[in-house]
C-alpha positions as CSV (number, residue, x, y, z in Angstrom):
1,X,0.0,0.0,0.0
2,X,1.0,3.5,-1.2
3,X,0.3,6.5,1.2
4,X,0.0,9.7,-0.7
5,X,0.2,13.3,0.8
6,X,-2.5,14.6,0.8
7,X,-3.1,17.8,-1.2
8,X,-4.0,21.0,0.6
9,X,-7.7,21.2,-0.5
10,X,-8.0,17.9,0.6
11,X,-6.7,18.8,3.9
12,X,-10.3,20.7,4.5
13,X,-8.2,23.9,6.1
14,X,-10.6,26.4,7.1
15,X,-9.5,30.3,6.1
16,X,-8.5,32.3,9.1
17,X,-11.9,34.5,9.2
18,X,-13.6,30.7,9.4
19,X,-11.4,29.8,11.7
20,X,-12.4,32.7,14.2
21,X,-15.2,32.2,14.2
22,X,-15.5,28.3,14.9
23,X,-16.1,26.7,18.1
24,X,-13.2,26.2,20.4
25,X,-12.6,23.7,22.9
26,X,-13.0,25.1,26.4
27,X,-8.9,25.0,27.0
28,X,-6.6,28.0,27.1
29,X,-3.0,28.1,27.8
30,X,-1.2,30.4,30.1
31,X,2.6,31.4,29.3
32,X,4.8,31.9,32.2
33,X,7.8,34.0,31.5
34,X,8.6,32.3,28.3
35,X,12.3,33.4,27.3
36,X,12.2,32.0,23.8
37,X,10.0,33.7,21.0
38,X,10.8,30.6,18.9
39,X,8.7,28.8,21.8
40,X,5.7,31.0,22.0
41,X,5.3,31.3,18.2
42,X,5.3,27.3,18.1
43,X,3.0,27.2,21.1
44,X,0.4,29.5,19.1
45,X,0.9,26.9,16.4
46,X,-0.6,24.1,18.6
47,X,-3.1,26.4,20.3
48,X,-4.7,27.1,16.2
49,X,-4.1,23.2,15.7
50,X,-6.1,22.3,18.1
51,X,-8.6,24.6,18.4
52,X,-7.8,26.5,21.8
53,X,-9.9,29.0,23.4
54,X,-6.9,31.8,24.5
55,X,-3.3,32.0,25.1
56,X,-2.4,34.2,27.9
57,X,1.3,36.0,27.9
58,X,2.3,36.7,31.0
59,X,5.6,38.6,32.4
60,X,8.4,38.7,30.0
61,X,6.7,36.1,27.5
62,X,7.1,38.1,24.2
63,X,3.9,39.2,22.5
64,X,2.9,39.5,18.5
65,X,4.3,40.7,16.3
66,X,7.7,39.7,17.7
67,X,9.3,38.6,14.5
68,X,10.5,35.3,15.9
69,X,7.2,34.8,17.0
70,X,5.5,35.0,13.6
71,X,8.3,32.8,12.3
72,X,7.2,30.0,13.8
73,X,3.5,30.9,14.4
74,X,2.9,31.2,10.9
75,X,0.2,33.0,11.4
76,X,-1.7,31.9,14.0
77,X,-1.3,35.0,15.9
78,X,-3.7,36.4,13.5
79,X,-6.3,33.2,14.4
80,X,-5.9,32.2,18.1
81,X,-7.5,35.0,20.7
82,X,-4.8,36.1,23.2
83,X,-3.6,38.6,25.5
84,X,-0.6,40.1,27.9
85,X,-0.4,40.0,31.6
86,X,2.1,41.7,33.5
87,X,1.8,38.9,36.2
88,X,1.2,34.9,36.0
89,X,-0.1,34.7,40.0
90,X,-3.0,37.1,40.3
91,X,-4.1,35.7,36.4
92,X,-4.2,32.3,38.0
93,X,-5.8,33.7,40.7
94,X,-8.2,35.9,38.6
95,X,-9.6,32.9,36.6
96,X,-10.2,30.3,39.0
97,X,-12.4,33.0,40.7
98,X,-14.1,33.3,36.9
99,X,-14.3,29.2,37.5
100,X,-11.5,27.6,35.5
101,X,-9.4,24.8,36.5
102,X,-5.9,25.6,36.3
103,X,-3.0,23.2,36.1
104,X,0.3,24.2,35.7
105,X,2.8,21.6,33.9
106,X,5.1,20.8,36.2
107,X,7.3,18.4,38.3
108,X,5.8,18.2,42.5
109,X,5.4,16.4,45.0
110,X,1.8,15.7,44.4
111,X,1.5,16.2,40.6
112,X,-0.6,13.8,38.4
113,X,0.9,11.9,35.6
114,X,-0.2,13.1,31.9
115,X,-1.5,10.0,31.2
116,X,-3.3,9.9,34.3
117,X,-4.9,13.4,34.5
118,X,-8.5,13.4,33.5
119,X,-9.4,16.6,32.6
120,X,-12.6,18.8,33.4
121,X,-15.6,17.9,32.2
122,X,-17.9,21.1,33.1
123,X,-15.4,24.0,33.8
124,X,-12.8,25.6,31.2
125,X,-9.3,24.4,31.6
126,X,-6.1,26.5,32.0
127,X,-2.8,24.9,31.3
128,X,0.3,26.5,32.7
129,X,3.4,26.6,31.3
130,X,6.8,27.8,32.0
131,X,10.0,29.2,31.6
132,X,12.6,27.1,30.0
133,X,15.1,27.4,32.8
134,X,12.8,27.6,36.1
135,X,9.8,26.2,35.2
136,X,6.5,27.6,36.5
137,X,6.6,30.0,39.3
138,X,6.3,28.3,42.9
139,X,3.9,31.6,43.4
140,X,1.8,30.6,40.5
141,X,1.7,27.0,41.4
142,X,0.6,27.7,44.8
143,X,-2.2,29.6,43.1
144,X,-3.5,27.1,40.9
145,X,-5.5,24.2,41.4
146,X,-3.0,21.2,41.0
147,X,0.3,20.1,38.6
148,X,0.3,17.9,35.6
149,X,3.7,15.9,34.9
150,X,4.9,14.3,31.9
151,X,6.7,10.8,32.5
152,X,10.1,10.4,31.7
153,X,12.7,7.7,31.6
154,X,15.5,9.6,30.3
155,X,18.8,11.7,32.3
156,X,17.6,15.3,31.4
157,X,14.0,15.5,33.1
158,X,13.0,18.2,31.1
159,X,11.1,18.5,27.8
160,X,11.3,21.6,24.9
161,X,8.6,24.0,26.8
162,X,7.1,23.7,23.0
163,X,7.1,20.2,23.1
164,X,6.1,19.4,26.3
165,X,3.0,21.7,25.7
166,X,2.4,19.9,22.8
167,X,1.9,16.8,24.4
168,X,-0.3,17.7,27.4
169,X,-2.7,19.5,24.4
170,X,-3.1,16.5,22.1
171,X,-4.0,14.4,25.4
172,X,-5.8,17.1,27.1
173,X,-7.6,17.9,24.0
174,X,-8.6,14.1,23.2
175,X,-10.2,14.1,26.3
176,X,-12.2,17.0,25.9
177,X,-13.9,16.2,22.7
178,X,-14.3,12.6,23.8
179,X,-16.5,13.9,26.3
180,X,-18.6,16.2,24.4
């Protein structure tokens, strides 16, 4: 058996005014002083792919139309909703009292396992993520509602911020339109 690429009409893309105005699933991500550019503008990528609500930048996360941002968000800065924060905490803090579950992606004590996490069925989701040196903020995880870890076998216990929000979004994502 062959596999052919498919062609681009094929793939069924919607055009960014479409795209706007479809129907999001109810999960937002929340940047926490994200050094790279490079990262954010790959993490906007994910947040269009799979059909996020928001992205929040927050401290010194760099905002559109940061050229190395739109490098690698080919254009989904222009689809996905966002907005800038000067601080992660009192965000956090802010949208749990507007009723989302937040959970930051992070190593704890008490964190859940990716593959373990079952995400919220009647309340938005927010999913923390953080800098590429320090991680999230102790002040922001203290704020939210619990901490999501990703299993790993490996010497390095760390992930591509990019990355390792692309994996809790596929999974988190998968859940959330299984149970719709």
């Amino acid at each position: 058996m062959r596999h052919r690429k498919k062609s681009m009409d094929e793939l069924g893309r919607t055009t960014p005014a479409e795209y706007r105005e479809a129907a999001k699933i109810p999960v937002s991500l929340l940047l926490d002083d994200i050094r790279s550019a490079n990262n954010v503008g790959s993490i906007f990528r994910t947040a269009d792919c799979f059909g996020l609500q928001h992205v929040y930048l927050c401290g010194i996360t760099a905002t559109p139309p940061h050229r190395d941002i739109l490098k690698t968000a080919l254009g989904a800065t222009e689809t996905v909703s966002w907005s800038h924060h000067p601080e992660a905490t009192a965000l956090v803090k802010e949208l749990r009292g507007d009723g989302a579950q937040v959970q930051c992606l992070e190593q704890t004590e008490h964190s859940v396992l990716l593959r373990d996490f079952g995400a919220p069925a009647a309340q938005p989701l927010v999913i923390v993520v953080g800098n590429e040196v320090n991680g999230v903020q102790q002040s922001v995880i203290d704020a939210a509602d619990g901490t999501i870890e990703i299993e790993q076998f490996g010497t390095k216990h760390s992930l591509n911020v990019a990355v390792a929000t692309g994996m809790v979004v596929w999974r988190v994502s998968n859940l959330v339109r299984a149970a719709r």
